[in-house]
C-alpha positions as CSV (number, residue, x, y, z in Angstrom):
1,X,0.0,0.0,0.0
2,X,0.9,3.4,-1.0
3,X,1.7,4.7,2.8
4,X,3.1,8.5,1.7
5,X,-0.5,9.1,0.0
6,X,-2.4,7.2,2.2
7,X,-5.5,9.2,4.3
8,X,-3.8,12.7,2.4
9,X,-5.7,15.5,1.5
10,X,-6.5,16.7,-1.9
11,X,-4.4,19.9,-1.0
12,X,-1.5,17.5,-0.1
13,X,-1.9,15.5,-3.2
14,X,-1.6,18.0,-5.3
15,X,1.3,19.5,-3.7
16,X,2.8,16.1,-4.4
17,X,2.2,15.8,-7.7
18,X,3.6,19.0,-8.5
19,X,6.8,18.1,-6.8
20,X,6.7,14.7,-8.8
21,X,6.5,12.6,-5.3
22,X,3.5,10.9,-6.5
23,X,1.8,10.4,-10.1
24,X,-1.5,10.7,-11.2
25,X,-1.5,6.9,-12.6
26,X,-0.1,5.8,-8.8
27,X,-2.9,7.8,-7.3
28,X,-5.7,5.7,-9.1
29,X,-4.3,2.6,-8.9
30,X,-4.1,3.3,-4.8
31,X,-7.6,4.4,-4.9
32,X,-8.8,1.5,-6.7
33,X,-6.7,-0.9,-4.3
34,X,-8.7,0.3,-1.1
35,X,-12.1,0.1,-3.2
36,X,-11.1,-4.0,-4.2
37,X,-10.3,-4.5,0.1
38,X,-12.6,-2.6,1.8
39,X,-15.4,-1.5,0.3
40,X,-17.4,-4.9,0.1
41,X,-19.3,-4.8,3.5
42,X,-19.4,-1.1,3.5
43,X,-20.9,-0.6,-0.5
44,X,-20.2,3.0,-0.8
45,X,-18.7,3.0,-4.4
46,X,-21.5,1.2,-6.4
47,X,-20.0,1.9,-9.8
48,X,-16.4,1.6,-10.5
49,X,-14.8,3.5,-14.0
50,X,-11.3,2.0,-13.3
51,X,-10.2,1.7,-17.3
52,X,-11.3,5.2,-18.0
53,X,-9.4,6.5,-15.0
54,X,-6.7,5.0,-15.3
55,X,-6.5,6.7,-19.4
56,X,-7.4,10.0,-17.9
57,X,-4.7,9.8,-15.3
58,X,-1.8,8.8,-18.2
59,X,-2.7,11.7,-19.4
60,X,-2.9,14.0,-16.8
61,X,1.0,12.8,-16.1
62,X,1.8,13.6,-19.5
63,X,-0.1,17.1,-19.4
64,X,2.1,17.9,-16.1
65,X,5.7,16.9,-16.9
66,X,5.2,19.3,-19.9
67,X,4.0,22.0,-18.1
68,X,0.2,21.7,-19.4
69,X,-1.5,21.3,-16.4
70,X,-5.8,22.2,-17.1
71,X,-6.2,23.8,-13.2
72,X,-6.2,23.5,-9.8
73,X,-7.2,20.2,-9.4
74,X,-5.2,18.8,-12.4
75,X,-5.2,15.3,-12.1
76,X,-6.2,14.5,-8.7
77,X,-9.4,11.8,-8.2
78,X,-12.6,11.8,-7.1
79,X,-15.5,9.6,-6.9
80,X,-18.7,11.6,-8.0
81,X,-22.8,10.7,-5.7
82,X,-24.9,8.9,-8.1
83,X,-27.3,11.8,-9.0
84,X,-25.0,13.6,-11.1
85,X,-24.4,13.3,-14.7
86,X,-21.2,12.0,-15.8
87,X,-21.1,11.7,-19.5
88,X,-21.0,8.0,-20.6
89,X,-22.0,7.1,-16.7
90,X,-24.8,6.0,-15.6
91,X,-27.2,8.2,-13.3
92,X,-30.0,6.1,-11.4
93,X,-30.3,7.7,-8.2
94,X,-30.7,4.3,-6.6
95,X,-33.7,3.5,-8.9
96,X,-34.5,0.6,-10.7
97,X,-36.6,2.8,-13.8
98,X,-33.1,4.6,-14.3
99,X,-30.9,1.8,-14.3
100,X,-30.0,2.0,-17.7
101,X,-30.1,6.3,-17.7
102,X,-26.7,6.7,-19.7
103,X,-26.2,10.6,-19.2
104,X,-25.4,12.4,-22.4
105,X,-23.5,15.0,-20.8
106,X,-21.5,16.2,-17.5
107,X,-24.0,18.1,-15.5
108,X,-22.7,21.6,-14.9
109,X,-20.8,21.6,-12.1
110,X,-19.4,18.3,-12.8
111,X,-18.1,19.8,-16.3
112,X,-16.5,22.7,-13.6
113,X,-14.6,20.0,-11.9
114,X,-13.5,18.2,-14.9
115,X,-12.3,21.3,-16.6
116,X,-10.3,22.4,-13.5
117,X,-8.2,18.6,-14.2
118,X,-10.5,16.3,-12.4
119,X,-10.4,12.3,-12.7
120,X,-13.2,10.9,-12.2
121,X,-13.2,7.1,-10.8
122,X,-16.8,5.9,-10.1
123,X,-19.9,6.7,-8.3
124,X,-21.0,6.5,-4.8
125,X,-24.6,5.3,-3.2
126,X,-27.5,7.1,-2.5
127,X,-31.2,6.0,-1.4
128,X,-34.2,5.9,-3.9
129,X,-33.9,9.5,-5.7
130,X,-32.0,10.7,-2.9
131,X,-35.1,11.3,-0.7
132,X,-33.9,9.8,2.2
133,X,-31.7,10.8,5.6
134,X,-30.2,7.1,4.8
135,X,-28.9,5.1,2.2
136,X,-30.4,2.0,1.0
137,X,-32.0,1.1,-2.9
138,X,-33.1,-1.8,-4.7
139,X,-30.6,-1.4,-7.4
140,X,-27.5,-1.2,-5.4
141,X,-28.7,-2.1,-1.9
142,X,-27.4,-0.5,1.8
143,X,-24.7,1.4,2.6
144,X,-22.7,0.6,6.0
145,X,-21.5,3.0,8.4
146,X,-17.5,2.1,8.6
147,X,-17.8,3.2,12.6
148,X,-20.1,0.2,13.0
149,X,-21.4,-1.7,10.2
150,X,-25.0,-2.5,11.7
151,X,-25.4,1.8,11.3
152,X,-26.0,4.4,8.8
153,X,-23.6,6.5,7.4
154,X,-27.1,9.2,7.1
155,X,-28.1,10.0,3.5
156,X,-28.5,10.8,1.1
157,X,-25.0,11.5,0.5
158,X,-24.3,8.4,2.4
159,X,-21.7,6.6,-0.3
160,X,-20.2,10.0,-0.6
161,X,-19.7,10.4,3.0
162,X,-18.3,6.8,3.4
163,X,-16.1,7.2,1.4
164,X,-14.6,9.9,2.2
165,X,-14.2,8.3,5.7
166,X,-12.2,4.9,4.8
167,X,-10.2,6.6,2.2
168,X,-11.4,5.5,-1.6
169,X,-11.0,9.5,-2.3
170,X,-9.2,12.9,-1.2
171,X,-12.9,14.6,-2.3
172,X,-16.7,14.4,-3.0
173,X,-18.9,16.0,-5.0
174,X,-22.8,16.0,-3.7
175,X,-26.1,17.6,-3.4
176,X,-28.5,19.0,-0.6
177,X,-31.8,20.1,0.9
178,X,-32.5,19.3,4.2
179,X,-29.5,17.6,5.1
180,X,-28.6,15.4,2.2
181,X,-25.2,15.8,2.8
182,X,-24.6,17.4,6.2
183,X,-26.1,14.4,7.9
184,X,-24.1,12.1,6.6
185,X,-20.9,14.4,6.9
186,X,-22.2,14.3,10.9
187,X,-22.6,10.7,11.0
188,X,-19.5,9.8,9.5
189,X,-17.3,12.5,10.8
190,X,-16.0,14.1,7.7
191,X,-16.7,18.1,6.4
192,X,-19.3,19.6,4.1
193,X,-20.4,22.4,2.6
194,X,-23.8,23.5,1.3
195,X,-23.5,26.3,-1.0
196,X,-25.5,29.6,-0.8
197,X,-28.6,29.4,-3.2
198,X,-26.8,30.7,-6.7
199,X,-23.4,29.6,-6.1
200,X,-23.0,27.2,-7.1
201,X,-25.4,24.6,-9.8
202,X,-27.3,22.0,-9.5
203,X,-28.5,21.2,-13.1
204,X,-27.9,17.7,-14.8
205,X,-29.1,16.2,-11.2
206,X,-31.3,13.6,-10.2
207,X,-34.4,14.6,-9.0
208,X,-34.5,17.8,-10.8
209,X,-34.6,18.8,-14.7
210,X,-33.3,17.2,-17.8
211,X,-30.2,18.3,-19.7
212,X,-32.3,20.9,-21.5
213,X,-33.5,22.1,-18.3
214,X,-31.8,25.6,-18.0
215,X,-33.4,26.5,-14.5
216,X,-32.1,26.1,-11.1
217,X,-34.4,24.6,-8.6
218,X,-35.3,26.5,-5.2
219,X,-33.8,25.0,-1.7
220,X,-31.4,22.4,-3.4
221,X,-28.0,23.7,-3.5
222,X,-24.8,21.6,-4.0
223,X,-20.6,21.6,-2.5
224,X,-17.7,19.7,-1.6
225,X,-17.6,17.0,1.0
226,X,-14.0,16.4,1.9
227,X,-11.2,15.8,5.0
228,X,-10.6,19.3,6.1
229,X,-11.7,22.5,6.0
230,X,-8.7,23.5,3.0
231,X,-10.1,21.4,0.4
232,X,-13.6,22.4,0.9
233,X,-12.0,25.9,-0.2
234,X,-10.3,24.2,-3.0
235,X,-13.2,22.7,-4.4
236,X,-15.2,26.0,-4.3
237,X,-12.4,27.8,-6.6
238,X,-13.4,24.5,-9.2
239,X,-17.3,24.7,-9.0
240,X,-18.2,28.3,-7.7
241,X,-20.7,29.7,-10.9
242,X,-22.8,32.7,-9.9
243,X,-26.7,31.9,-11.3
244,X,-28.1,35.1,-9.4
245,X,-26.6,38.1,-9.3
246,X,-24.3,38.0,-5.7
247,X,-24.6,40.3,-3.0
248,X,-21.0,39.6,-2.2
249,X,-18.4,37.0,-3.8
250,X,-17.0,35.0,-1.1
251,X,-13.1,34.5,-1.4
252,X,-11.9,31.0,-2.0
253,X,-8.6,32.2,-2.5
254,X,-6.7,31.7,0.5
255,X,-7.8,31.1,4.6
256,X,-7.9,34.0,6.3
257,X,-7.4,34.2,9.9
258,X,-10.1,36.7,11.4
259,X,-9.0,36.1,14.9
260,X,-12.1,37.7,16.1
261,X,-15.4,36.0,15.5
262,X,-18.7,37.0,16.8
263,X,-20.8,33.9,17.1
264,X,-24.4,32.6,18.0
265,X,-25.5,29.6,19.3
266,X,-28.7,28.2,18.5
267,X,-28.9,24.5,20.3
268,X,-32.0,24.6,22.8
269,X,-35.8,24.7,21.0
270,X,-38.8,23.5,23.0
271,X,-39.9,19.8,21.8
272,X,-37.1,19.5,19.8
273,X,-34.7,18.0,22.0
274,X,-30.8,17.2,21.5
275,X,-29.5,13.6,23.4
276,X,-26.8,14.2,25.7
277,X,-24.3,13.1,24.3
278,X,-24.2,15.4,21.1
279,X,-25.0,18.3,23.3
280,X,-21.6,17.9,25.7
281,X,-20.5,17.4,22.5
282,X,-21.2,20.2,21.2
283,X,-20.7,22.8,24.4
284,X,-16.9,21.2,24.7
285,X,-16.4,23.2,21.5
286,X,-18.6,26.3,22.5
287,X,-16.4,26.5,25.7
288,X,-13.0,26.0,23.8
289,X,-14.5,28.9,21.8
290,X,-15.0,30.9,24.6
291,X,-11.2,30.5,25.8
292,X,-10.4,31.7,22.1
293,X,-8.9,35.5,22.8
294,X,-11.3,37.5,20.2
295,X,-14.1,35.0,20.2
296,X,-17.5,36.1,21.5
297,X,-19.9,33.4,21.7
298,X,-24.0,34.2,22.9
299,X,-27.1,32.6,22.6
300,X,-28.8,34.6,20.4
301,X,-31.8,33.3,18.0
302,X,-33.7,35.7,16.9
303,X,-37.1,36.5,19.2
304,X,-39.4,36.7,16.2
305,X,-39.1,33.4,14.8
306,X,-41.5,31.0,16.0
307,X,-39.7,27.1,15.1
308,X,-42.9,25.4,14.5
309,X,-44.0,27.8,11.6
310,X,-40.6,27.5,10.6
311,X,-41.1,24.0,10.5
312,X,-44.2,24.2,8.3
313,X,-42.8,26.8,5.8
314,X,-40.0,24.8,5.1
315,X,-42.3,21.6,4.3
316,X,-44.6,23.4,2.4
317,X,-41.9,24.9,0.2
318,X,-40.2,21.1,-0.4
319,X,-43.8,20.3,-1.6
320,X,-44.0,22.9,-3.5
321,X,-41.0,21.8,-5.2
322,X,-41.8,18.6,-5.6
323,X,-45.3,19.6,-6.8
324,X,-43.5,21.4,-9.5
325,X,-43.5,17.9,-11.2
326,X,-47.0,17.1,-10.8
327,X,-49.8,17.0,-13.1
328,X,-53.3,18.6,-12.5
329,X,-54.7,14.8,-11.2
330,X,-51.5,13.9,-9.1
331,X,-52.1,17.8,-6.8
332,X,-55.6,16.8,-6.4
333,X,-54.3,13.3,-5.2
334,X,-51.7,15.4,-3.1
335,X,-54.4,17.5,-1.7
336,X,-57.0,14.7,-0.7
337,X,-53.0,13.2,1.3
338,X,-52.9,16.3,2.9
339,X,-56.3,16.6,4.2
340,X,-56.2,12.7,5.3
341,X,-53.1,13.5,6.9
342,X,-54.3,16.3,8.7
343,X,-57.4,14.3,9.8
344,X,-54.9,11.1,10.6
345,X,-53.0,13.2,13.4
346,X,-56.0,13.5,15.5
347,X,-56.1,10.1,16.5
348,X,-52.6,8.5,15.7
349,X,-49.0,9.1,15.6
350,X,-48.5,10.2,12.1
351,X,-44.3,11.7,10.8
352,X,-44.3,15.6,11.6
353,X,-45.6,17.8,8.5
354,X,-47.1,15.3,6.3
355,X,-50.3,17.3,6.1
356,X,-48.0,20.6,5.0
357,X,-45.9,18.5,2.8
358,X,-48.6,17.3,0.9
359,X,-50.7,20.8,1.0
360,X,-47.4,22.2,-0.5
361,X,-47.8,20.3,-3.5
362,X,-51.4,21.4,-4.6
363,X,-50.1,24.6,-6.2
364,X,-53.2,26.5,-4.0
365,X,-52.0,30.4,-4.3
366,X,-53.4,31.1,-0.9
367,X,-51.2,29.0,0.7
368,X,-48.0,30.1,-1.1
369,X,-48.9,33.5,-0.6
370,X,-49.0,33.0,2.6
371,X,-46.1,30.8,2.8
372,X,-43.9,33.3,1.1
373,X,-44.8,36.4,3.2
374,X,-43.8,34.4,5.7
375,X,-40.3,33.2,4.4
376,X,-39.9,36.9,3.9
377,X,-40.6,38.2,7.0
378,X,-38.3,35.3,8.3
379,X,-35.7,36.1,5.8
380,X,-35.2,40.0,7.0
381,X,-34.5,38.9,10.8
382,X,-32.2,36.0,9.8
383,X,-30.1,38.8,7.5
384,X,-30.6,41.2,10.8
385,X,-28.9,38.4,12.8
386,X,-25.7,38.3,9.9
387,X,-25.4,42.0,10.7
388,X,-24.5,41.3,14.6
389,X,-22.8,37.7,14.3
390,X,-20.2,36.0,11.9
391,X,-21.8,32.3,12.3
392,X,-24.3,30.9,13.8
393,X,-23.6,27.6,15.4
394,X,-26.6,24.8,15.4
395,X,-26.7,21.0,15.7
396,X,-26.6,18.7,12.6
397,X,-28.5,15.7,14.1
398,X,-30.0,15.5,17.6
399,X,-28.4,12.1,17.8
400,X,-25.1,10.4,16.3
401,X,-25.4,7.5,13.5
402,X,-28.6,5.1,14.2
403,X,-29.1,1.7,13.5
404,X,-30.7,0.8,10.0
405,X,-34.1,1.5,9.7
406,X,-35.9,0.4,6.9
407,X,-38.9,0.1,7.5
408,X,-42.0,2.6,6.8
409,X,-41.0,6.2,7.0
410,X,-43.9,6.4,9.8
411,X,-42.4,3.4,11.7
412,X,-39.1,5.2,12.2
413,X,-38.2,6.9,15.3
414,X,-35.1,8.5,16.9
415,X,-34.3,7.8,20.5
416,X,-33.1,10.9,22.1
417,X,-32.1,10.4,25.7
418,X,-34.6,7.3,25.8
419,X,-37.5,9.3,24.0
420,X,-38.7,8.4,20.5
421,X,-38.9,11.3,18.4
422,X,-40.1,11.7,15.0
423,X,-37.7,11.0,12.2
424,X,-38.6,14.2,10.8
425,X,-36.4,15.7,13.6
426,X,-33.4,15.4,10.6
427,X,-35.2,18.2,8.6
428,X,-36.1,20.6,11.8
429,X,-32.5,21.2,12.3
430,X,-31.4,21.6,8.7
431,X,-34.4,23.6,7.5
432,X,-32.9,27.1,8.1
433,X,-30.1,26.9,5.6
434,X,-32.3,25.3,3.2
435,X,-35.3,28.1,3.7
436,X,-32.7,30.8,3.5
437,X,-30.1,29.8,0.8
438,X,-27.6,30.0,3.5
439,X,-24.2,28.4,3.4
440,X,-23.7,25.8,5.8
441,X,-20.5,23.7,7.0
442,X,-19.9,20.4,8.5
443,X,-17.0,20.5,11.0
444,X,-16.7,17.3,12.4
445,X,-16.0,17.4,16.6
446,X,-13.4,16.0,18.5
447,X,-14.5,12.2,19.1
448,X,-14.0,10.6,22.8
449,X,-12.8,6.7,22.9
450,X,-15.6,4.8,22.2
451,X,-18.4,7.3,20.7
452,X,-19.3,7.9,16.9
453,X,-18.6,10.9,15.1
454,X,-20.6,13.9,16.1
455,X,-20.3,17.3,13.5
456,X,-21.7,20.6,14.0
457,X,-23.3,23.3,11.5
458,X,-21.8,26.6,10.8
459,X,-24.1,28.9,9.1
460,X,-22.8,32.2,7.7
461,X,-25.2,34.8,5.5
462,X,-26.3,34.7,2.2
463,X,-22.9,33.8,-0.1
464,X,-20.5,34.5,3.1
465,X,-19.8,30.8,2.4
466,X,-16.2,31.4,2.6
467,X,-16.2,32.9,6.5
468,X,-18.1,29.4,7.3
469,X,-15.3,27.2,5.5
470,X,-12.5,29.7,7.1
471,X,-14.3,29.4,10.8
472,X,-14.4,25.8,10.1
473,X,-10.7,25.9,9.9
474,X,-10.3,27.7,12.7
475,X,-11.6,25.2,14.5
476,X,-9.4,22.7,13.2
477,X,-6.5,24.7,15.4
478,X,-8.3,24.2,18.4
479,X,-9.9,20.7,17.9
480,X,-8.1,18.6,15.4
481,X,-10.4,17.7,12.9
482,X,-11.0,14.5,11.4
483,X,-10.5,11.5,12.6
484,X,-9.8,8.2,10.7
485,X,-12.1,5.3,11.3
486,X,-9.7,1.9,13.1
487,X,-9.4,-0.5,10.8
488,X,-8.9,1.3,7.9
């Protein structure tokens, strides 16, 4: 085994390809090498393009030692989530109808990466058109958590996230709405980023549009899922592309050391409930903060915002998106689900916001009017809060990575501190990015002997995404970082 590139970063890769200490060709066949020994029980890479990466990394060696390298990431590899177009690769989002869906083009973003010098090596897992906080299909069946194989590694980045944890790639490439790749990033104990809304695109991406589609859908961004918080910044100089006019245009340039942060906490809502152990978790890093010189940390949500209509905007509005798709028949079908729903809760335990979720999808103007005022009002005291505070700090997860649960979505429970909660708790405490277009990243906390990986979100304004990777990194100084997986 290659033991000077083993578990390096992409930034450290590439360094070592520039200075010759490594080859493209070498990187590959290392990659490939940890796929064929560990990746069996964990199924995290369920397509493998060894022949074509192998060609693209000859290449890329030849391109280098005569000075032609394409960019920043010239010939370093990456795996690529299975929801993304890859020209000449298939794209099934875990389902069986796509299994044969050859795409006929990179998708955007992917095009970014490939033109800044990126090989591409397979694709990684995700559940059944990536609507799931856990990843599991038909097609290629589940994904294992590599901390404990009877466990998710979350979804519905889960492949991605694996991964990235046992060390079949430097970097990721994936996709997100409530969570689809901070979860895992938290359960796994690797980094993240969601993009603002207009950074960066998510076209050429299962769901969403075909290749003619030139819209960007609302809530679903896209980023970098990676080892530290350096190559998260490295993969935003490849696949930044402004599709709204920006505001502000963060810097990917370099880190920059603000020594002074101003930062909000936002861990402690009423019936939404945090277990124990990610909460010590997650104060053992607020009070290493607060020993920071220049560091001010508060609790300090805004008054006005009331969680539970929160809640219900942000379902409505992922109906609303998902109603986009629907005919005239199918919203009346949604509506009649919404009403039964709503009627359903009075006398059993049904999964939080089903009734919204489904009323989102009807395409009734009352209700998005209503919904929208709302997300505006919202909007103005979450840009209020940017003007006082750098970050804000929130939970990923209220617990760490849970035992397989396949059965029916409105079997599933979370136990937090002995309590079953509703599985929905995943999208209560990802819905602010998402309802915003904020940035958000996944720094992963220091991990005592014996527990899993526990992460936590940093949330900067709208396209400040480059203060959240630089804080992220801050942290690194104080906490460490990742942490590699035993066995592996």
């Amino acid at each position: 085994m290659s033991e000077h590139v083993k578990y390096r970063t992409a930034t450290q890769l590439l360094a070592q390809l520039a200075k010759g200490e490594t080859t493209s060709v070498e990187l590959v066949e290392y990659y490939f090498d940890r796929i064929a020994q560990f990746n069996g029980p964990l199924n995290a890479v369920v397509q493998q393009y060894k022949s074509s990466a192998l060609k693209d990394a000859m290449q890329a060696d030849k391109e280098r030692q005569a000075g032609k390298a394409k960019g920043i990431l010239h010939g370093l590899p990456c795996t690529i989530k299975d929801s993304f177009d890859v020209q000449g690769w298939l794209t099934t989002s875990g389902a069986n109808h796509l299994k044969n869906n050859r795409a006929a083009q990179d998708a955007p973003s992917i095009a970014r990466l490939r033109a800044a010098g990126m090989i591409f090596m397979g694709k990684t897992n995700v559940p059944k058109m990536t609507a799931d906080w856990q990843t599991y299909n038909d097609l290629y069946g589940t994904t294992n958590s590599p901390w404990d194989l009877s466990r998710s590694p979350g979804g519905s980045s889960g492949g991605a996230a694996v991964a990235l944890a046992v060390d079949f790639t430097p970097v990721e490439f994936g996709s997100d709405l409530f969570g689809s790749m901070r979860v895992p990033a938290h359960y796994t104990g690797v980094y993240a980023h969601r993009c603002s809304l207009g950074l960066v695109s998510v076209r050429g991406h299962i769901p969403g549009g075909g290749p003619e589609d030139t819209t960007e859908p609302d809530l679903s961004t896209a980023g970098p899922m990676a080892r530290c918080a350096a190559d998260l910044r490295l993969m935003m100089q490849a696949v930044s592309s402004f599709w709204i006019t920006p505001p502000r245009i963060p810097d990917f340039s370099r880190y920059q050391d603000r020594k002074q942060y101003r930062v909000c906490t936002w861990f402690n809502v009423p019936n939404h409930p945090i277990d124990s152990q990610v909460e010590k978790r997650l104060q053992d890093l607020v009070e290493k903060l607060k020993a920071q010189p220049g560091v001010v940390v508060e609790e300090a949500m805004p008054n006005g915002i009331d969680p539970e209509q929160l809640f219900d905007v942000a379902v409505k509005l992922s109906g609303r998106l998902v109603g986009t798709a629907l005919n005239a028949r199918q919203r009346l079908t949604a509506g009649l689900a919404s009403l039964g729903f709503r009627l359903l809760s009075h006398v059993q335990d049904v999964p939080e916001g089903m009734a919204s979720y489904y009323k989102g999808m009807t395409n009734n103007s009352e209700e998005q009017a209503t919904t929208d005022r709302l997300r505006g009002e919202y909007s103005a005291l979450i840009k209020e809060l940017f003007s006082h505070y750098d970050v804000l700090l929130m939970p990923v997860s209220p617990v760490m990575a849970f035992h397989h649960m396949q059965q029916p979505v409105n079997k599933r429970k979370l136990k937090i501190n002995g309590t079953a909660y509703s599985y929905n708790e995943h999208l209560f405490w990802n819905m602010l990015p998402t309802v915003f277009g904020l940035p958000a990243t996944i720094y992963p906390l220091a991990k005592p002997e014996g527990e899993f990986p526990c992460a936590i979100q940093i949330i900067s304004g709208h396209f400040k995404d480059d203060i959240a990777i630089d804080f992220a990194e801050f942290c690194e100084g104080i906490t460490g970082g990742f942490t590699q997986p035993e066995g592996y």
